[in-house]
C-alpha positions in Angstrom: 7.3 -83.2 -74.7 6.9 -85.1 -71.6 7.9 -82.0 -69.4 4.8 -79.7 -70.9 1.3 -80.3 -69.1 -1.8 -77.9 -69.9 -4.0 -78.2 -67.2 -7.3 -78.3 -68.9 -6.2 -82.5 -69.6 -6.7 -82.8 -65.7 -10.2 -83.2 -65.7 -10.7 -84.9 -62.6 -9.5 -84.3 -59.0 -7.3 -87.4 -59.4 -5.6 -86.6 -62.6 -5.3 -83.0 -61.1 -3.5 -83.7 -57.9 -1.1 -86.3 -60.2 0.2 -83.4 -62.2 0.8 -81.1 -59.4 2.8 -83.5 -57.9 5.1 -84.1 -61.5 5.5 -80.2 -61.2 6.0 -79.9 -57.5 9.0 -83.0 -58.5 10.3 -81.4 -61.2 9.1 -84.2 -63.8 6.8 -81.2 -65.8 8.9 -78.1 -66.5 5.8 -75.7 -68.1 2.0 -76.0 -67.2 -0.4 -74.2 -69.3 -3.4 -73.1 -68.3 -6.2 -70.3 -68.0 -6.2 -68.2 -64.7 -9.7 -70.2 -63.9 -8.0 -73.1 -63.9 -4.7 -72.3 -62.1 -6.2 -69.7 -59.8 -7.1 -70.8 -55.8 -5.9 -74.5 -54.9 -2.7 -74.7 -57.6 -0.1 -75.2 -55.2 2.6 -76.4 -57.4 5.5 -73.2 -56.2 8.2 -75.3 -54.9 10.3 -75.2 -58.1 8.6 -72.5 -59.9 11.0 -69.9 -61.7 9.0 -67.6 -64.5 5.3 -66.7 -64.9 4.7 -66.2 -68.3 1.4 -64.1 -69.2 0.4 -64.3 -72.4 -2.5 -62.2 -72.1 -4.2 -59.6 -70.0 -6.5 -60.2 -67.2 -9.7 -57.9 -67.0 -9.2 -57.6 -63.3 -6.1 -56.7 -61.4 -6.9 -59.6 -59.2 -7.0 -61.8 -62.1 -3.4 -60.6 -62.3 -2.4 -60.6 -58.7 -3.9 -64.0 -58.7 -1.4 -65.4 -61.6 1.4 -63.8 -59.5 0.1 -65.2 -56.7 1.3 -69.0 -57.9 4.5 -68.2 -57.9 5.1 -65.1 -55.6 4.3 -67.0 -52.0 6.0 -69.5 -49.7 7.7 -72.4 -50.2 9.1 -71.9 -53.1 12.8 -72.7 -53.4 13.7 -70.2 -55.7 14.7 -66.7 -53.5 13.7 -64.7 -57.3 11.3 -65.2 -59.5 10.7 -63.9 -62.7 7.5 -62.5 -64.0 6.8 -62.1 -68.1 4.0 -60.0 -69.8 3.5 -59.9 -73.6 1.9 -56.9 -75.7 1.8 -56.3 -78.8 2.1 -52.5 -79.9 -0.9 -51.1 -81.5 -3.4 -54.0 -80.6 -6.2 -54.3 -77.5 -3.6 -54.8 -75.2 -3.3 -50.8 -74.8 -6.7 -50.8 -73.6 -6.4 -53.7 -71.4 -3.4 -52.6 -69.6 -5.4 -48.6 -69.4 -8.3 -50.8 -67.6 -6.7 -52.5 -65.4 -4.7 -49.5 -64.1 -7.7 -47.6 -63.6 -9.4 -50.6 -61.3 -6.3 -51.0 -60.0 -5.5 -47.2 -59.0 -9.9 -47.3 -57.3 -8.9 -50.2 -55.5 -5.9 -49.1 -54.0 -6.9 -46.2 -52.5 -10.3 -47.9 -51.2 -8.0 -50.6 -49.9 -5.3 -48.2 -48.0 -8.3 -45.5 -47.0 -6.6 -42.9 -49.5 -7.8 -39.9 -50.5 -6.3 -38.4 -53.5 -6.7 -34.8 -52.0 -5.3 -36.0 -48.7 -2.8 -38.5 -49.7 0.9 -38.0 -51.3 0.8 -40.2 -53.9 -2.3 -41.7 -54.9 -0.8 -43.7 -57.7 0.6 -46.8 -56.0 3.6 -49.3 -57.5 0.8 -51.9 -59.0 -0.8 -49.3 -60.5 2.4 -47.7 -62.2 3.2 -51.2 -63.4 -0.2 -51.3 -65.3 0.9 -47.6 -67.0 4.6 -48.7 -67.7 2.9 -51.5 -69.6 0.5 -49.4 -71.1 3.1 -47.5 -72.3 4.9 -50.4 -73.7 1.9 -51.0 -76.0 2.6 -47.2 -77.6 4.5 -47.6 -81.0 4.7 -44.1 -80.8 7.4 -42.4 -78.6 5.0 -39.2 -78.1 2.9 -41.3 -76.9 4.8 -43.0 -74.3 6.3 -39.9 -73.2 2.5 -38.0 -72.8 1.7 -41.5 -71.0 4.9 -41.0 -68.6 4.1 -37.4 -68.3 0.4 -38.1 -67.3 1.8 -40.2 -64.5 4.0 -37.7 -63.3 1.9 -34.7 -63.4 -1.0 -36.9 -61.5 1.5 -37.3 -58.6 2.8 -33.9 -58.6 -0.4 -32.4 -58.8 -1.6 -34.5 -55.8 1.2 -33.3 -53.9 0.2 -30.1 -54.1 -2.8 -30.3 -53.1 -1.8 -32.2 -50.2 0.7 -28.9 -49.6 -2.2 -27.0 -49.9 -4.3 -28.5 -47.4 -1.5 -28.5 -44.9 -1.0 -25.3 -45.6 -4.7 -24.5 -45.1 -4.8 -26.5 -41.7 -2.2 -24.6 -40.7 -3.5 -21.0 -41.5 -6.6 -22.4 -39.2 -4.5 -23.0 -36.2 -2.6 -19.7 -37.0 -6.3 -17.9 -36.9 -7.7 -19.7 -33.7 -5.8 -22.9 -32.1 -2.4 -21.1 -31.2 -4.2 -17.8 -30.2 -6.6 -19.1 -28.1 -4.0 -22.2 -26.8 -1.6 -19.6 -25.9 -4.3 -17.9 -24.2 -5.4 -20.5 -22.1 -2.0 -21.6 -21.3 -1.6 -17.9 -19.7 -4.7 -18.5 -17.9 -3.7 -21.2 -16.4 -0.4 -20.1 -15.7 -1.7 -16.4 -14.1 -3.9 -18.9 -11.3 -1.0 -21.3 -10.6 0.5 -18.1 -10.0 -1.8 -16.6 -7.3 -2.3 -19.9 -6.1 1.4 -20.4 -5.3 1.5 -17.0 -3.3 -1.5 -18.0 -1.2 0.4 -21.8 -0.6 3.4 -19.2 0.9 1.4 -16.8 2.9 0.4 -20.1 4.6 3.3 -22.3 4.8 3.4 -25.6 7.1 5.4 -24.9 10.3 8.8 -27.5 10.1 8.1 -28.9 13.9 4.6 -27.9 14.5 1.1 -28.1 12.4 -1.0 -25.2 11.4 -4.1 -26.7 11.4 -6.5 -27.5 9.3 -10.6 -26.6 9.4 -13.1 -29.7 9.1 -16.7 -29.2 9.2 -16.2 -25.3 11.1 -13.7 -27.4 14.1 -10.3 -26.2 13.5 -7.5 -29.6 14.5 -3.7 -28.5 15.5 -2.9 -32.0 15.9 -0.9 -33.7 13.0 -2.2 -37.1 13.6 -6.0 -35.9 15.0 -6.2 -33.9 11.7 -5.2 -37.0 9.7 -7.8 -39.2 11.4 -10.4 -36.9 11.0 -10.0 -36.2 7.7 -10.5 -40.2 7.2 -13.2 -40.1 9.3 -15.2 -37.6 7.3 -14.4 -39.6 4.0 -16.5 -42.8 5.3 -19.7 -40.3 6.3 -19.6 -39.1 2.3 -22.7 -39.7 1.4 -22.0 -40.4 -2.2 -18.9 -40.7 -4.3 -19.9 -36.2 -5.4 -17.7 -33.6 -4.2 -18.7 -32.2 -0.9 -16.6 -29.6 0.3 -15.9 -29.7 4.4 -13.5 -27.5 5.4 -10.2 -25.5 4.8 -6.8 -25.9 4.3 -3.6 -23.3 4.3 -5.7 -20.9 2.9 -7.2 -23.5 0.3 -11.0 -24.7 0.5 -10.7 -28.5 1.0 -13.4 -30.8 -0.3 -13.5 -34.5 -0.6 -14.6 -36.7 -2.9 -14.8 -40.8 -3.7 -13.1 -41.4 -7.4 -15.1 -44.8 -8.5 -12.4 -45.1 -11.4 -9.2 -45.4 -9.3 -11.2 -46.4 -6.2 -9.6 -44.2 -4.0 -11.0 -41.3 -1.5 -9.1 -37.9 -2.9 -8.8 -34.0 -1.4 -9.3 -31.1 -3.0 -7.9 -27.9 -2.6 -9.5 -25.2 -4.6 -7.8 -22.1 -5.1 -7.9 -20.3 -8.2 -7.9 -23.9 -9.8 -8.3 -27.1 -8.1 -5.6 -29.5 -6.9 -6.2 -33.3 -6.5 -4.5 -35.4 -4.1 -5.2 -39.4 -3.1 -5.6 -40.0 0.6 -4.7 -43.3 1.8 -5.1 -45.2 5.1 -2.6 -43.4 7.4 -4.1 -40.3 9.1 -0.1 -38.3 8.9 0.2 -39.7 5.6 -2.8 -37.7 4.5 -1.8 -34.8 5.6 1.7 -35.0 4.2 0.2 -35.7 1.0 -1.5 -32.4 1.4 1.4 -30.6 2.1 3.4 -32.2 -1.2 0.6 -31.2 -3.4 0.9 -27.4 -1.9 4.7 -27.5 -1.8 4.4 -28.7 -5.7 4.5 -24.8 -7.0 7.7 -24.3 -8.3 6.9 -27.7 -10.9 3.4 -26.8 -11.7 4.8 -23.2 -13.0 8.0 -25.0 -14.2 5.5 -27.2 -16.6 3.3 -24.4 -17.7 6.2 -22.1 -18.7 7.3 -24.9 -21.3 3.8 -25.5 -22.4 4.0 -22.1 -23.4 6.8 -21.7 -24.6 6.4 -24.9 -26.7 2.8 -23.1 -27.6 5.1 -20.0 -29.0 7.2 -22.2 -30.9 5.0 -24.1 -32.4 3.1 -21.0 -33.8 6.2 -19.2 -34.8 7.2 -22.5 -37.0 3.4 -22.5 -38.3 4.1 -18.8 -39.4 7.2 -19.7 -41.5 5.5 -23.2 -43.3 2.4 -21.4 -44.3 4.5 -18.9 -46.1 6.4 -21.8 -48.1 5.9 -22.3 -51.8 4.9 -25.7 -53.2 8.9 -26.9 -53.9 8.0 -29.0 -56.9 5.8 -26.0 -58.3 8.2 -25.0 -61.6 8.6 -28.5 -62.6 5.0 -29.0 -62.1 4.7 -26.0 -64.3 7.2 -27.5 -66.6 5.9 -30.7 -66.8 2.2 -29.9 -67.5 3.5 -27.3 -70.6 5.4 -30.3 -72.3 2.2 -32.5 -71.2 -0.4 -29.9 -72.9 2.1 -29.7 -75.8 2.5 -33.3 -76.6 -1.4 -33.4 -75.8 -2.2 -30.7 -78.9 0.7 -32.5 -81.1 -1.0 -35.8 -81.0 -4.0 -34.2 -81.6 -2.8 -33.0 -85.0 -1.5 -36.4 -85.4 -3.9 -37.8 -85.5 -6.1 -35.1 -87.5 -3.1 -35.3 -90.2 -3.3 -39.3 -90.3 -7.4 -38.7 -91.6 -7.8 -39.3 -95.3 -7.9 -36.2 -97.3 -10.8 -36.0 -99.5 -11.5 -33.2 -102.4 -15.0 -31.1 -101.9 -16.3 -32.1 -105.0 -15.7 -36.0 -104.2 -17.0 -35.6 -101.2 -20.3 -34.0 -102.6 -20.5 -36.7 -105.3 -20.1 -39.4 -102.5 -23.5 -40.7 -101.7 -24.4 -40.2 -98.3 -24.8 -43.5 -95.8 -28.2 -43.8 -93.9 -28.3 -42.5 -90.6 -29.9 -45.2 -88.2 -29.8 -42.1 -85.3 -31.8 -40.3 -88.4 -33.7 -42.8 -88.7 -34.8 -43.4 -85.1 -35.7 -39.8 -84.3 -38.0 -39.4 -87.3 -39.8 -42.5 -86.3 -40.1 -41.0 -83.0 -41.7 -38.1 -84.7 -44.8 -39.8 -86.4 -47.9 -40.4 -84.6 -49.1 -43.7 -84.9 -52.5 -45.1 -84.4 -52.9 -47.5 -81.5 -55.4 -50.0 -82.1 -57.2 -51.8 -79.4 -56.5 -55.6 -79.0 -59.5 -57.9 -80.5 -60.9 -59.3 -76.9 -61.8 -55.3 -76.8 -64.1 -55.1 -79.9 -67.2 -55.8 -79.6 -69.4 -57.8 -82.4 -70.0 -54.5 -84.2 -66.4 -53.8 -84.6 -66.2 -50.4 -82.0 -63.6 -50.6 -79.1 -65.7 -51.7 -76.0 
């Protein structure tokens, strides 16, 4: 006797803080108590082993906080064991159908789920609360509609889930791809022209051929290079200003505030950045790289493409795939409509019979509804409140 403790005898902080300690010890084996009382604070989990609920919370955090005693660290014990009693054909049914309905809301506000864009909007609490639920059934039809209701509310989210990936897909099939594939030629047509114009100019191997700043044309290397830095520190602003030419290539400058760095441009049928540092033939040879860079640029956009192409021709082969689970979706929702109209009669049949003549002789009970509405019906004089009358008796 001296090893059972209900918590309601530790009325005062003192008394409270004693007991946890004889559990924490291992001197009190069981402590009863409501989840008010044992909620927040009860840190007694060292040594715990089983929680035993004997009823059902009307909250899932009620539930989550009963679990929570025992389910958290510090306790010794690497299992635990959690109990709930029900009783078939009692309240608990109902219970356990409310709190699987909180708990299923909660869940999906909790994890930002969206039953029409999620894969499984039934989560592993929530099942928990249905198993239960089940539990309470005495009848095996009813268990088996309660499983089936489950596992036609995931299948049917799947489905929709396949069809909105299927419907996202048809989209890009009708105007991403096209028009990404379309760019991508674009852009691969200019690189293109651009890399002809880079080898109709090419850079001599020992020489320079010059380079156009502000209408003054430079066939010294180093001069070039120097000038070009020259006419970055007159920019009057971090804009592009364009100042000259380059192997066929308008050149422009330009100050990038992000990278803090001056940077060329060379505008052909697209435009082609390149950082300028401090050396004047380090400039230049940075210009050259970028125009030299041809091959790579067309190298990149061919497998952008071609990626583009695959992509698209994948698209075309998932949009054309059935839902996989769609016959035992089928399946399932026949048996689930069948055992739906079978309980039905059930429950029809299990309605006392009654012969037309007793139920004629039967006096009828008063209906307060009945009653209500013809109340409703009747008229009734209002009369004015005395302080209104006048000594004669009329309403003022």
């Amino acid at each position: 006797e001296s090893e059972v403790e209900f918590i309601h005898n530790a009325d005062t902080e003192a008394k409270k803080a004693a007991l946890f300690s004889k559990v924490r010890s291992g001197d009190v084996r069981i402590l009863l108590g409501s989840t008010a009382k044992m909620g927040a604070g009860t840190n007694v989990q060292q040594r715990l082993a089983a929680v035993h609920h004997l009823d059902v919370g009307w909250k899932p955090s009620d539930m989550t906080q009963r679990n929570g005693r025992i389910i958290r660290q510090g306790n010794m014990n690497k299992e635990v064991k959690v109990f709930n009693y029900v009783t078939e054909g009692t309240f608990d049914s109902y219970l356990f159908q409310t709190l699987e309905n909180k708990q299923r809301f909660i869940s999906q506000i909790m994890t930002s789920k969206s039953p029409v864009r999620s894969c499984d909007d039934v989560d592993e609490q929530a099942l928990s609360y249905a198993e239960i639920k089940a539990l309470c059934a005495g009848n095996p039809l009813i268990k088996e509609k309660m499983d089936l209701d489950v596992q036609v509310a995931k299948l049917k989210v799947l489905k929709a889930d396949h069809q909105s990936q299927k419907f996202r897909l048809e989209d890009k099939l009708l105007t991403k791809f096209p028009a990404d594939i379309q760019e991508a030629n674009a852009y691969l047509a200019r690189v293109k022209a651009d890399a002809e114009v880079a080898a109709a100019h090419p850079q001599e191997k020992e020489g320079f051929c010059g380079i156009i700043i502000k209408g003054v044309t430079y066939d010294e290397k180093k001069t070039a290079g120097e000038r070009l830095l020259l006419a970055c520190s007159e920019l009057p602003n971090s804009e592009e200003k364009v100042i000259g030419s380059y192997r066929g290539f308008e050149l422009s400058l330009r100050f990038d505030t992000y990278h803090s760095e001056y940077q060329a441009l060379l505008k052909g049928q697209r435009k082609y950045s390149v950082a300028l540092g401090k050396d004047p033939l380090g400039c230049i040879i940075r210009l050259d790289n970028s125009l030299n860079n041809f091959p790579e640029r067309i190298t990149s956009a061919e497998n952008e493409l071609a990626t583009l192409k695959q992509q698209q021709e994948a698209a075309q082969i998932e949009v054309e795939k059935p839902f996989p689970q769609e016959e035992e979706l089928a399946e399932k929702s026949a048996r689930l409509a069948e055992l739906n109209a079978q309980l039905d009669m059930d429950e029809k049949g299990h309605e006392p019979e009654q012969d037309e003549e007793e139920q004629e002789d039967e006096p009828r009970r008063p209906s307060v509804l009945a009653a209500l509405e013809e109340k409703a019906d009747k008229t009734e004089t209002v009369k004015p409140l005395k302080s209104f009358l006048d000594k004669d008796g009329d309403a003022r």
